[in-house]
ZAMARGU-4260 file (C-alpha; in steps of 0.2 Angstrom, whole numbers, plus 5000, padded with zeros to 4 digits):
<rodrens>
0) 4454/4480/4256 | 4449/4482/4237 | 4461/4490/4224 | 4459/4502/4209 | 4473/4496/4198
5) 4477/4481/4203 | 4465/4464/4208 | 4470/4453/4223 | 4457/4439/4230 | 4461/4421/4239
10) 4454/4408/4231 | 4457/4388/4240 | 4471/4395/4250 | 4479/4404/4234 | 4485/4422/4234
15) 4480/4431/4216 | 4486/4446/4212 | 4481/4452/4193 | 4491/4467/4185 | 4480/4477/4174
20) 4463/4477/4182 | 4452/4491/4177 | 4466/4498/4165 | 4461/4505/4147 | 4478/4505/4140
25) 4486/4490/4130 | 4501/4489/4140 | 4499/4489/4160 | 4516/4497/4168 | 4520/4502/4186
30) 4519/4520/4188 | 4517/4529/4205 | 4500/4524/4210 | 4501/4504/4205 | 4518/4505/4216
35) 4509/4510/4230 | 4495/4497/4226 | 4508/4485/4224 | 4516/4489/4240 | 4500/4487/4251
40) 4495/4469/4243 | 4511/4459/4243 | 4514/4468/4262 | 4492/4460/4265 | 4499/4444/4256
45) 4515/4442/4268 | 4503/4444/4281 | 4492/4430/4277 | 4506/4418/4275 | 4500/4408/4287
50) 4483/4405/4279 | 4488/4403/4261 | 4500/4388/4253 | 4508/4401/4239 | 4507/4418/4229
55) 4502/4417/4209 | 4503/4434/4200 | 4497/4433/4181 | 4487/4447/4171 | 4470/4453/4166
60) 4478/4460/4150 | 4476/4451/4135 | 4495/4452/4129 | 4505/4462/4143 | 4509/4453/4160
65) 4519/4470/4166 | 4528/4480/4154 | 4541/4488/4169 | 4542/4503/4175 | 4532/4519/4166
70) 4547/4530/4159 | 4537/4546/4163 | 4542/4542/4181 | 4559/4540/4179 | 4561/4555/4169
75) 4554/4566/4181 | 4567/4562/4193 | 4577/4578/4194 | 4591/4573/4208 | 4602/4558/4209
80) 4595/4554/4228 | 4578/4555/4221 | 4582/4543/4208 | 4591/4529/4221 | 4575/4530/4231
85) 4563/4529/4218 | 4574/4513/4214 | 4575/4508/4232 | 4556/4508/4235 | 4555/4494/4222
90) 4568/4484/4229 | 4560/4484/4247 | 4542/4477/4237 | 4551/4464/4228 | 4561/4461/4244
95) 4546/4454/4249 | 4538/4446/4238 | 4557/4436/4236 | 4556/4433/4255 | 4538/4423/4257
100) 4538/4408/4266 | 4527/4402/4253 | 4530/4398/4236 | 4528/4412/4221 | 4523/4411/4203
105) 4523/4422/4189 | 4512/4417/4176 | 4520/4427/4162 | 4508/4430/4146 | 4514/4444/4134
110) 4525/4457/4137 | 4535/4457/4153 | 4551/4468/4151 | 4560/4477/4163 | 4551/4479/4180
115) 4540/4466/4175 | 4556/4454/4173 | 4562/4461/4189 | 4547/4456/4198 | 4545/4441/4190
120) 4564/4435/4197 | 4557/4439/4215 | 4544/4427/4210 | 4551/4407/4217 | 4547/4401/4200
125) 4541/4408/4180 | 4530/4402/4169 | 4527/4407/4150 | 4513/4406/4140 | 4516/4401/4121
130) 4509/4417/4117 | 4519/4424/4102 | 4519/4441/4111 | 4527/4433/4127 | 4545/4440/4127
135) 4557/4443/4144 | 4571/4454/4145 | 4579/4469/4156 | 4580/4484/4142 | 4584/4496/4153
140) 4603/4498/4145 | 4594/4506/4131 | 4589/4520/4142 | 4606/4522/4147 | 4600/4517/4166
145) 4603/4501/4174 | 4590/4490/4181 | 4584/4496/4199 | 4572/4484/4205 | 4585/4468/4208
150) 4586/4462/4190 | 4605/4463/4191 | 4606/4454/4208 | 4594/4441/4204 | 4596/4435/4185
155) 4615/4428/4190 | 4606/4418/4200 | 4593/4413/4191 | 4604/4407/4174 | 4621/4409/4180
160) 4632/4425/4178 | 4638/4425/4159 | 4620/4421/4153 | 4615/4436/4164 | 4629/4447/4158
165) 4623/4443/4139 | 4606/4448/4145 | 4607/4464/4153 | 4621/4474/4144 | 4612/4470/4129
170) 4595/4474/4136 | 4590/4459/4121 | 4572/4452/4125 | 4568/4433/4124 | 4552/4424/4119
175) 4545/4411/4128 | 4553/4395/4122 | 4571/4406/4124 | 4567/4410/4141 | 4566/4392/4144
180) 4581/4388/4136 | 4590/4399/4146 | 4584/4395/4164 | 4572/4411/4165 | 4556/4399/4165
185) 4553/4384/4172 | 4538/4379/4159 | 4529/4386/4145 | 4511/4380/4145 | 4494/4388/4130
190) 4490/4402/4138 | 4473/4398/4142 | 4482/4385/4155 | 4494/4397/4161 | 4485/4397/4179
195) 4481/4378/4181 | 4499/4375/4176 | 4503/4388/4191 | 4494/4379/4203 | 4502/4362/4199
200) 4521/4369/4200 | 4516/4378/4217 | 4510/4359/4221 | 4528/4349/4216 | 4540/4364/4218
205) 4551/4354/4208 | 4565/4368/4207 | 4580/4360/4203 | 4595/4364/4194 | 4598/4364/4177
210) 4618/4357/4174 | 4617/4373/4162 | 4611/4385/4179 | 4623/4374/4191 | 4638/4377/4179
215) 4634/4395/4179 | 4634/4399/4198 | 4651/4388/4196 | 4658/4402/4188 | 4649/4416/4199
220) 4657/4408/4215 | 4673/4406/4207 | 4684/4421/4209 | 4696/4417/4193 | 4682/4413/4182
225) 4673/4428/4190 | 4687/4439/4182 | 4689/4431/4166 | 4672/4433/4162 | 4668/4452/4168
230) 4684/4455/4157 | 4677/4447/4144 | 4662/4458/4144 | 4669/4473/4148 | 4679/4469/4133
235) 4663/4468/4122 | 4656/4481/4128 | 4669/4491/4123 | 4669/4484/4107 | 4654/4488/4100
240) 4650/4504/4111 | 4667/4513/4108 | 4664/4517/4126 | 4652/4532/4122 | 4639/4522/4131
245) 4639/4524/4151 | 4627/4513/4157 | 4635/4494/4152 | 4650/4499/4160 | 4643/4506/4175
250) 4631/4489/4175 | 4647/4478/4174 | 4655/4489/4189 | 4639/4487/4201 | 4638/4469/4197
255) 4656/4465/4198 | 4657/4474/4216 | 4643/4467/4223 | 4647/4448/4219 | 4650/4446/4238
260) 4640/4454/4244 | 4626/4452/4255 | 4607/4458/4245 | 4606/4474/4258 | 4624/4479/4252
265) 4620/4473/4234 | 4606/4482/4231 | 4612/4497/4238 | 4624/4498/4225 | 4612/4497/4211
270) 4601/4509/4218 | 4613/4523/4221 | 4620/4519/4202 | 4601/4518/4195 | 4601/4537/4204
275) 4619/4542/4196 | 4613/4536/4177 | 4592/4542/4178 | 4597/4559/4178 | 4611/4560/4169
280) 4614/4568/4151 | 4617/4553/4141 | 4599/4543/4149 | 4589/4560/4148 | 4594/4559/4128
285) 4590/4542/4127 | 4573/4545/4137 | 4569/4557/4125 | 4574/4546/4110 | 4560/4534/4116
290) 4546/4547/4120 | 4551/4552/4099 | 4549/4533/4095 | 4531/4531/4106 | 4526/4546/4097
295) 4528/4539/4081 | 4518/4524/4084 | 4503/4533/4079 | 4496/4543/4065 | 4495/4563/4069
300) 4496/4569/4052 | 4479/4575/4041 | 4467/4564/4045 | 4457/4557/4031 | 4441/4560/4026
305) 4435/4542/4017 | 4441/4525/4018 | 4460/4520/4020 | 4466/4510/4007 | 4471/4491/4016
310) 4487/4488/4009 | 4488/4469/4006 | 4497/4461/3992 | 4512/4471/3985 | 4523/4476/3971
315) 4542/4480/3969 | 4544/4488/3952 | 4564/4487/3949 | 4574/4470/3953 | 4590/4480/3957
320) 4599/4479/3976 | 4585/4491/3984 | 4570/4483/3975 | 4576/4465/3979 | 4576/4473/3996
325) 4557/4479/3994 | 4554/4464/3989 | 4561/4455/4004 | 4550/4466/4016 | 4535/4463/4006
330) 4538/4444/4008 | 4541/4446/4025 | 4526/4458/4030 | 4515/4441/4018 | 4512/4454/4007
335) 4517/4441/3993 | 4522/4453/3981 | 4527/4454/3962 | 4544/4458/3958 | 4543/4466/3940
340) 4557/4470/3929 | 4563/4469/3913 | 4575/4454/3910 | 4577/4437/3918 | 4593/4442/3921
345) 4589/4457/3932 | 4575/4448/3943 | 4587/4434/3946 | 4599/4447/3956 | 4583/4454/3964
350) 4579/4437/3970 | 4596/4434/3977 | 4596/4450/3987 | 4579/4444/3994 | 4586/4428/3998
355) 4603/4435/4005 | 4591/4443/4018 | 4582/4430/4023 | 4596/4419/4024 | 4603/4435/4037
360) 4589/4432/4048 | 4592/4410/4045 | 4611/4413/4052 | 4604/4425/4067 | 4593/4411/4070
365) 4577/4424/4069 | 4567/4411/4054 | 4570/4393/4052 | 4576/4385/4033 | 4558/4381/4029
370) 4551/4399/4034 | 4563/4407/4024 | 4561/4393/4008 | 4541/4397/4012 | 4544/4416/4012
375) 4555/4418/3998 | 4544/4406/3987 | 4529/4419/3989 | 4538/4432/3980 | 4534/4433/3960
380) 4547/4437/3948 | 4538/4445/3932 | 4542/4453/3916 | 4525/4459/3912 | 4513/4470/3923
385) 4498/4456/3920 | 4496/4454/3939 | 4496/4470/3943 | 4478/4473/3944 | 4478/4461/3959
390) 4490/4470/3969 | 4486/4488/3984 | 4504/4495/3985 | 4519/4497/3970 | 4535/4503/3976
395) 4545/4509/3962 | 4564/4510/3964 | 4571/4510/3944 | 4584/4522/3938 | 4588/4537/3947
400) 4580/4547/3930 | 4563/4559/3933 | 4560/4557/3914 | 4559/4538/3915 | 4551/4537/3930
405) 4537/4549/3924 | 4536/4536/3909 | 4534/4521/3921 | 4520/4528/3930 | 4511/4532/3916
410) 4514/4514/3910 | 4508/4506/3927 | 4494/4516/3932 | 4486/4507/3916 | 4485/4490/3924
415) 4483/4492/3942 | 4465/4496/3950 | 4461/4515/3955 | 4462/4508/3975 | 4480/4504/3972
420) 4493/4516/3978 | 4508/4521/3970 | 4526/4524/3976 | 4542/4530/3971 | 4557/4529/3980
425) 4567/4542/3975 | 4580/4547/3987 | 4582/4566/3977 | 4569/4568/3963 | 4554/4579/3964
430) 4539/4569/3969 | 4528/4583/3965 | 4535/4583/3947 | 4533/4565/3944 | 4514/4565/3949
435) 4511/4576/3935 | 4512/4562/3925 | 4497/4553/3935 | 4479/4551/3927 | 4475/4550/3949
440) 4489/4558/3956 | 4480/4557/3974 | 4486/4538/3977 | 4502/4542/3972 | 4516/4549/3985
445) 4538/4546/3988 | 4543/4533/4000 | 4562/4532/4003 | 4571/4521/4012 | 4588/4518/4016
450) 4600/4505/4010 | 4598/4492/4016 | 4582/4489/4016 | 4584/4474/4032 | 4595/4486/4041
455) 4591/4502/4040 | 4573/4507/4050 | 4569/4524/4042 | 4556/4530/4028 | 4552/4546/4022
460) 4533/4547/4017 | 4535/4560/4003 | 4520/4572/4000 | 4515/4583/3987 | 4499/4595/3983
465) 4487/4585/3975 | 4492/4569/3987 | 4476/4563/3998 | 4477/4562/4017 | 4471/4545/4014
470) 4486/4539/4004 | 4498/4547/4018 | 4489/4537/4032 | 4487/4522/4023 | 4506/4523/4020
475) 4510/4528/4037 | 4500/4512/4043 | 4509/4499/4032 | 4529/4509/4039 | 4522/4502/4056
480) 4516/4486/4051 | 4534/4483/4044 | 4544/4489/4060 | 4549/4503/4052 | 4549/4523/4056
485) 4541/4532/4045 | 4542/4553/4045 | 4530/4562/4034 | 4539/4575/4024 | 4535/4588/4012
490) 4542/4587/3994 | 4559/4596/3991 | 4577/4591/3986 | 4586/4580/3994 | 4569/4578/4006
495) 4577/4577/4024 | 4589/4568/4027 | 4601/4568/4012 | 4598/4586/4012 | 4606/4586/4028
500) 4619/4574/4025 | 4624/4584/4010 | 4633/4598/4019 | 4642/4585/4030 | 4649/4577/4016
505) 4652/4590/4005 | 4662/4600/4020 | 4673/4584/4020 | 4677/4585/4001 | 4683/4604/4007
510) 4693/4597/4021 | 4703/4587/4012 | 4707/4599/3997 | 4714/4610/4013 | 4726/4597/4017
515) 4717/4588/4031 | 4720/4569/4030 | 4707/4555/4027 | 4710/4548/4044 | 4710/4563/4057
520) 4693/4568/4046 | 4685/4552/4049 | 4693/4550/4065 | 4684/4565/4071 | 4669/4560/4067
525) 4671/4543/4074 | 4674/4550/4091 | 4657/4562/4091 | 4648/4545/4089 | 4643/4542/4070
530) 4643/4524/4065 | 4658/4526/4052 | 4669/4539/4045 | 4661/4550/4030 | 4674/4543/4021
535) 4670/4528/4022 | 4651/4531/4021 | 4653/4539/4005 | 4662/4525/4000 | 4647/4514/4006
540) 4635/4526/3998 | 4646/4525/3983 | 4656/4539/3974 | 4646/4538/3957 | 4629/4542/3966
545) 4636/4554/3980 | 4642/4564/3964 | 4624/4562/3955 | 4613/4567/3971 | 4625/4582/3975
550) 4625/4589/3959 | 4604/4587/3959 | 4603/4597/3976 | 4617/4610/3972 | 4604/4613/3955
555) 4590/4614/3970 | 4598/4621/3984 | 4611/4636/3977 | 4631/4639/3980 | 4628/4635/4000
560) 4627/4617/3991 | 4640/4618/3981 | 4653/4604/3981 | 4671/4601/3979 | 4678/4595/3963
565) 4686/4580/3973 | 4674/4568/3972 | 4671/4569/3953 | 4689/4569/3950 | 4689/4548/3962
570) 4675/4543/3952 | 4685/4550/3934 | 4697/4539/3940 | 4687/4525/3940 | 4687/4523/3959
575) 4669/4521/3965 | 4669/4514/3984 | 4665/4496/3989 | 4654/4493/3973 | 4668/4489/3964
580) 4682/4487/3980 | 4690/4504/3976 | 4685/4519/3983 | 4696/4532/3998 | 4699/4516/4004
585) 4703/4497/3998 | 4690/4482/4001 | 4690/4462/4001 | 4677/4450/3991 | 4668/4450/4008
590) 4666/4470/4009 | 4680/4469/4022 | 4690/4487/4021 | 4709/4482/4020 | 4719/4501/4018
595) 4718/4517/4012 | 4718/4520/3992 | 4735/4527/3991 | 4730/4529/3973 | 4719/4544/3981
600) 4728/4550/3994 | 4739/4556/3978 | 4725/4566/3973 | 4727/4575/3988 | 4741/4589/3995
605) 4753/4583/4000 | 4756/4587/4014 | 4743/4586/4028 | 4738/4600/4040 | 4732/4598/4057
610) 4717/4604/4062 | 4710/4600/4079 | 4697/4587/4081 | 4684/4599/4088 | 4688/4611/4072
615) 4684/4594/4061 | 4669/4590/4072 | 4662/4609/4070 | 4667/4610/4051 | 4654/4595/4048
620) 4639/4598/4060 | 4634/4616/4060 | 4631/4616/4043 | 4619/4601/4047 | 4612/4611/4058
625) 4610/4626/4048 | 4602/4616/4036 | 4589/4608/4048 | 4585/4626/4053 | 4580/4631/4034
630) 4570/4613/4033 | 4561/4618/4049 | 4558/4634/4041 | 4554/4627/4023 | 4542/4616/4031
635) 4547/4600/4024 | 4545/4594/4041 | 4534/4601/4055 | 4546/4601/4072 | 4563/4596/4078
640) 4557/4577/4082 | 4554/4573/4065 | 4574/4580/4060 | 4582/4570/4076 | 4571/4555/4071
645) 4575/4558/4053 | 4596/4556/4056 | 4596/4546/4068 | 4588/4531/4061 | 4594/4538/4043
650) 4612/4542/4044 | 4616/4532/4063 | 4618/4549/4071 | 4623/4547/4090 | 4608/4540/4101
655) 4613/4544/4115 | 4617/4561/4110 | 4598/4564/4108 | 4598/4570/4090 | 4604/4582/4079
660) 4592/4598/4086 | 4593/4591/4105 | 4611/4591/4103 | 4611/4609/4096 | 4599/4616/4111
665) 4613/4606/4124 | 4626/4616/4117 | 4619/4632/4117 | 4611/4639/4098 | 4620/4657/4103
670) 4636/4646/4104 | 4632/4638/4088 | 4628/4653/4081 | 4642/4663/4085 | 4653/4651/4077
675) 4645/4649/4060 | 4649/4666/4061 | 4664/4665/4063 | 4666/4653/4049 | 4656/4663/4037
680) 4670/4675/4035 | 4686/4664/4038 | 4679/4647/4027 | 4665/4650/4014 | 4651/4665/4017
685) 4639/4654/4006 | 4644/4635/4016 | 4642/4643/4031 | 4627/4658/4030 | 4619/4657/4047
690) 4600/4656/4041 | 4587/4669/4048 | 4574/4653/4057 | 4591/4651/4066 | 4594/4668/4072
695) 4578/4670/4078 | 4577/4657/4088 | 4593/4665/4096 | 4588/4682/4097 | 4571/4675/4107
700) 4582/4665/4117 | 4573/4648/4113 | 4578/4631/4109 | 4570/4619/4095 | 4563/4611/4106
705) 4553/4626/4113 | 4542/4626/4095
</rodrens>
C-alpha cells in the first residue's frame, strides 16, 4: 500500500517509516489525515512482524522528526467525549507500536515535542542526532491540556517518576545531550549517522538500566516515596502557579491515580482528562495565546518595495541599565556591538549589566563560563562614534528628554552609513517628533522594550509618517532573530502598552486616597492573575519615572489621564521603589521586599475602607479596556491581537485568561459597559467615560474579536 504523507518501505528485513514525506511545510505534525496514515502503517508493520527483525521511524525533514499534534485539531474539539476520543485513538496507534514483538527505534533529528515525544516513548529505544535543533519535551501544560497519547504513562517509566514529574508539569524541552542525561535517549550520534547508529542498537538491544532510571522506578514502586514526591510537586505547582493553572494539577491527579494501574485503566484516565481540559476555558485561552504567537512569527505589515536593510553588527547608544541590556542582546544575537557613552564610568555599569545577564543564563546552566567570557568580550565600550560607520542598527536608550534625543540624532546620523538604521527607545516620547530632526528620517523608527531587557519578550516597533516599510520589516526581522515579540504600532503617547497601564495605575493612586489599603489593592489584583501587585510594580517601575511618564500622557491624553497627587507626594519624600530600597514597600541589598513603608502608609487615611475584591478588580481593568478601545479606534494598533499580545508579554497579564480584549468579549462588552457606566457617575465621569469604538461594538452586538 503506498501513502501520501507518510513513507513506509522494507529494506533487509527493516521496517522504515519516515514522517514528512511529501510535506512543504518546515515542521511535519500529526493532523487528522497523517493519524489515519499512521494507523494503517504500524497496523501493516505488526503485521509483517514475522518477516521483519525491528521498526525504525526517523524523518525526511531536515530539522523536525515530529512536531506533536496539529493544535487546529484540538481546538476544534467542541465536547469533552470528543476530546477523550480524539485522545484515545492515538493511544490505540502507540499501543501498537509499544506492543511489537520486534524491537523499535526512533531516530530523533530536530524537533520532536509533544506527540512526537509520545510516540517516540512507544518506540523500545531513542536515539538523538547532535543536531542543535534536536529538542524532546511534552509541552502540552502550556496549552493548559495534559498529554493524551501515553506520554504521562510512559515517561515514569522511561526516567523514573520525579524526572518525569519535572518534565511534564513544566512542559520544559531538552536538547539532545539533556535528553541523554536524563534517560530519554539511549545515544546521540551526527545526524547523517542517525540511521546506521538505528540499525546497530536494533542489533545489540543493549537496554539496560541506568542506576539513575533503576532509582527512579524505586521510588514509583514505593508507595511512601510515591507520596512524598506527588506532594512535593503538587506543592510546586502551587507555588509558582498560585493555582490559577488547571492542567498541572489535574496532570498530578491522573498520574497519581493510575500508579497502579494497569495501561487499559491508565490510559483511560488521561484520555477522559485530555477530553475534560481540551475544551475547557482556561486551554481554549491558551490555544488561542499560541495561534496569536504563530501569527507573529511572520511579517504581515506594509511590504517593502526595495531591499531590506540585513542588520548585522549593532550599536547601543547609552550605557545605563536598559542599554547595558541592549548591549547584552546584541552580543548574544553576535551582533558584536558598540556600546557608546560618554564616561568610563558610565560604560563600566553598562558592562556589568551585560555581564550580570550572561552570568544569569551561566547560573541557569544555558552558556558555559567560556561562552559567556567569549560573548561579553565581543561587546565594545566607546566614548566616541568612530566605529560607528561600520555598524546596521543604533538603539538609542539616553535620557528620557525629546530635546536631547533630537540632539543625538542629529549628532549620530553624521557618522553612520545611509543603510544604517536608527532607533530610539523611548517608552513615551513622540517618535514622530524626534525624526524631525533626521537628514533621512526613513531609516529611523521607536523600538521599546521592557525592562529587563533578558526577561521581558516584548517590543513595540514604533512608526511614524515618513518611516519606510523597509525599516519596519527589517526591524520586525531582527525582534524574531532575538526571540522576541515584536507588535508594529503607530506613534502616539504612551504607544500601547503603558498607555494601558497608565489607567490601571493611576486608578490605584485613587484607590488609596479613598481609604483602600495597599494590600487588599494589591491583593486583588494578585488573585485575577497579574504577576505582582501594582504597588509593587510601581515600586519596580520606580516612583520617580511612574510620576515622569504619567504627567507626559495626562499632557497627551487629557483629564481621563489624570493622576493622583499620591505618587508625587512618595517621590517628594524621597521614597522612590526598589532603586533606592524605599518605596510602598521596604527592600533588602538582594531586591528582597521585607514590609510595607509604614512611612507611607502615613500618607494615607487612616483608616481603611473595604471595598470588595471584585470592586478593586473592576476599578483597575475597565479602564484598561476602555483604553484599548480608543487605541483600537486611534489606530495605534490594527486588531485586538496586537492589544492581548501587547499586555501579556508587556505587563505579564494573565495567559490563561487569553488577554486583555478575549477577556473582555468572555465577559460580556454589554456587561462591561454597563458598569463603566455605572462608575461614570458614582467615581470619576472623565476616568471612566465609556468611549464611542466601545459602544458600538455593543450596540452591533460584536466582540473584538469579531473585527
Amino acid at each position: 500500500m503506498s501513502y501520501k504523507r507518510i513513507s513506509y518501505e522494507i529494506k533487509n528485513k527493516y521496517a522504515y517509516i519516515g514522517f514528512g514525506y511529501n510535506c512543504d511545510k518546515a515542521m511535519t505534525v500529526l493532523d487528522e489525515e497523517s493519524l489515519r496514515e499512521l494507523r494503517d502503517i504500524v497496523n501493516e508493520a505488526s503485521a509483517e512482524e514475522k518477516n521483519i527483525d525491528g521498526v525504525i521511524f526517523h524523518s525526511h525533514k531536515k530539522d523536525c522528526f515530529l512536531a506533536g499534534a496539529d493544535i487546529k485539531l484540538i481546538s476544534a474539539m467542541k465536547t469533552e467525549s470528543e476530546g477523550a476520543h480524539g485522545a484515545e485513538q492515538g493511544q490505540i496507534i502507540f499501543n501498537v507500536i509499544e506492543d511489537l514483538k520486534v524491537p523499535s527505534i526512533a531516530c530523533v533529528n530536530g524537533v520532536c515535542l509533544g506527540g512526537g515525544t509520545e510516540l517516540s516513548l512507544s518506540c523500545s529505544m531513542i536515539i538523538c542526532s547532535d543536531n542543535t535543533k534536536t529538542q524532546m519535551g511534552l509541552p502540552e501544560v502550556k496549552l493548559g491540556i495534559i498529554p493524551g497519547f501515553g506520554g504521562t504513562f510512559r515517561m515514569p517509566k522511561k526516567v523514573g517518576l520525579p524526572t518525569a514529574l519535572d518534565l511534564i508539569l513544566t512542559g520544559k524541552s531538552l536538547n539532545a545531550r539533556k535528553a541523554k542525561r536524563v534517560g530519554i535517549a539511549d545515544g546521540v550520534y551526527p545526524k547523517e549517522r542517525l540511521l546506521t547508529m538505528a540499525l546497530n542498537h536494533l542489533k545489540k538491544q543493549d537496554k539496560k538500566q541506568s542506576i539513575k532510571e533503576s532509582l527512579g522506578h524505586f521510588a514509583a514502586d514505593n508507595f511512601l516515596s510515591r507520596k512524598i514526591i506527588f506532594q512535593k510537586a503538587r506543592e510546586n505547582v502551587l507555588k509558582k502557579t498560585k493555582g490559577f493553572y488547571q492542567a498541572p494539577l489535574k496532570i498530578l491527579d491522573v498520574m497519581e491515580a493510575g500508579m497502579m494501574k494497569s495501561r487499559t485503566g491508565y490510559l483511560a484516565g488521561e484520555a477522559q482528562a485530555f477530553g475534560e481540559l481540551c475544551v475547557g476555558e482556561q486551554s481554549k485561552n491558551l490555544q488561542h495565546l499560541f495561534f496569536l504567537m504563530e501569527a507573529t512569527k511572520k511579517y504581515k505589515g506594509l511590504k517593502a518595495e526595495n531591499d531590506i536593510p540585513i542588520l548585522k553588527r549593532g550599536a547601543a547608544l547609552g550605557a545605563g541599565t536598559m542599554g547595558g541590556g541592549i548591549a547584552w542582546l546584541m552580543a548574544e544575537t553576535d551582533m558584536a556591538p558598540i556600546l557608546k557613552d560618554l564616561t568610563p564610568e558610565a560604560l563600566e555599569l553598562g558592562l556589568k549589566q551585560s555581564a550580570a545577564n550572561f552570568l544569569g543564563q551561566m547560573k541557569r546552566k544555558k552558556m558555559s563560563y567560556d561562552q559567556f567570557e567569549r560573548k561579553q568580550r565581543t561587546i565594545s565600550p566607546e566614548l566616541t562614534y568612530d566605529s560607528f560607520g561600520q555598524v546596521d542598527l543604533v538603539i538609542e536608550a539616553i535620557v528620557e528628554n525629546i530635546n536631547i534625543k533630537k540632539s543625538v540624532f542629529a549628532e549620530v546620523e553624521k557618522h553612520v552609513s545611509k543603510s544604517c538604521v536608527l532607533t530610539s527607545n523611548t517608552s513615551s516620547l513622540s517618535v514622530e517628533e524626534m525624526s524631525t530632526a533626521l537628514e533621512y528620517p526613513e531609516r529611523f523608527a521607536g523600538l521599546h522594550f521592557f525592562n529587563p531587557v533578558n526577561r521581558m519578550p516584548l517590543v513595540e516597533i514604533v512608526t511614524h509618517s515618513k518611516v519606510a516599510p523597509e525599516t519596519i520589516e527589517a526591524l520586525y526581522s531582527w525582534c524574531l532573530k532575538a526571540k522576541k515579540k515584536p507588535v508594529v504600532v503607530a506613534d502616539g503617547p504612551g504607544f500601547l502598552v503603558n498607555r494601558i497601564l497608565m489607567p490601571y495605575l493611576n486608578e490605584v493612586g485613587f484607590l488609596l486616597k479613598e481609604g483602600v489599603s495597599m494590600k487588599d489593592v494589591d491583593d486583588a489584583c494578585l488573585n485575577f492573575g497579574m504577576p505582582m501587585g501594582p504597588c509593587r510594580l510601581l515600586d519596580e517601575i520606580g516612583l520617580d519615572v511612574g510620576v515622569k511618564v504619567a504627567k507626559i500622557l495626562h499632557e497627551g491624553l487629557g483629564d481621563r489621564a489624570a493622576t493622583s497627587d499620591l505618587s508625587q507626594v512618595v517621590v517628594d519624600k524621597g521614597f522612590l521603589g526598589k532603586k533606592n530600597k524605599k518605596g510602598f514597600y521596604l527592600y533588602d541589598e538582594k531586591g528582597k521586599v521585607t514590609g510595607v513603608n509604614e512611612e507611607v502608609q502615613k500618607l494615607l487615611p487612616s483608616e481603611n475602607i473595604k471595598m470588595s475584591e471584585t470592586d478593586i478588580q473592576m476599578r483597575v481593568f475597565l479602564p484598561m479596556i476602555n483604553e484599548a478601545s480608543i487605541i483600537l479606534d486611534e489606530k495605534i494598533v490594527s486588531k485586538a491581537s496586537d492589544v492581548d499580545l501587547g499586555l501579556i508579554f508587556g505587563i505579564g497579564f494573565p495567559p490563561f485568561r487569553g488577554g486583555l480584549l478575549k477577556y473582555a468579549d468572555s465577559q460580556g462588552l454589554d456587561r462591561i459597559l454597563e458598569v463603566i457606566e455605572k462608575f461614570s457617575n458614582t467615581v470619576n465621569d472623565k476616568r471612566y467615560n465609556a468611549c464611542d469604538y466601545l459602544k458600538n461594538l455593543v450596540d452591533k452586538k460584536m466582540k473584538f474579536y469579531d473585527i
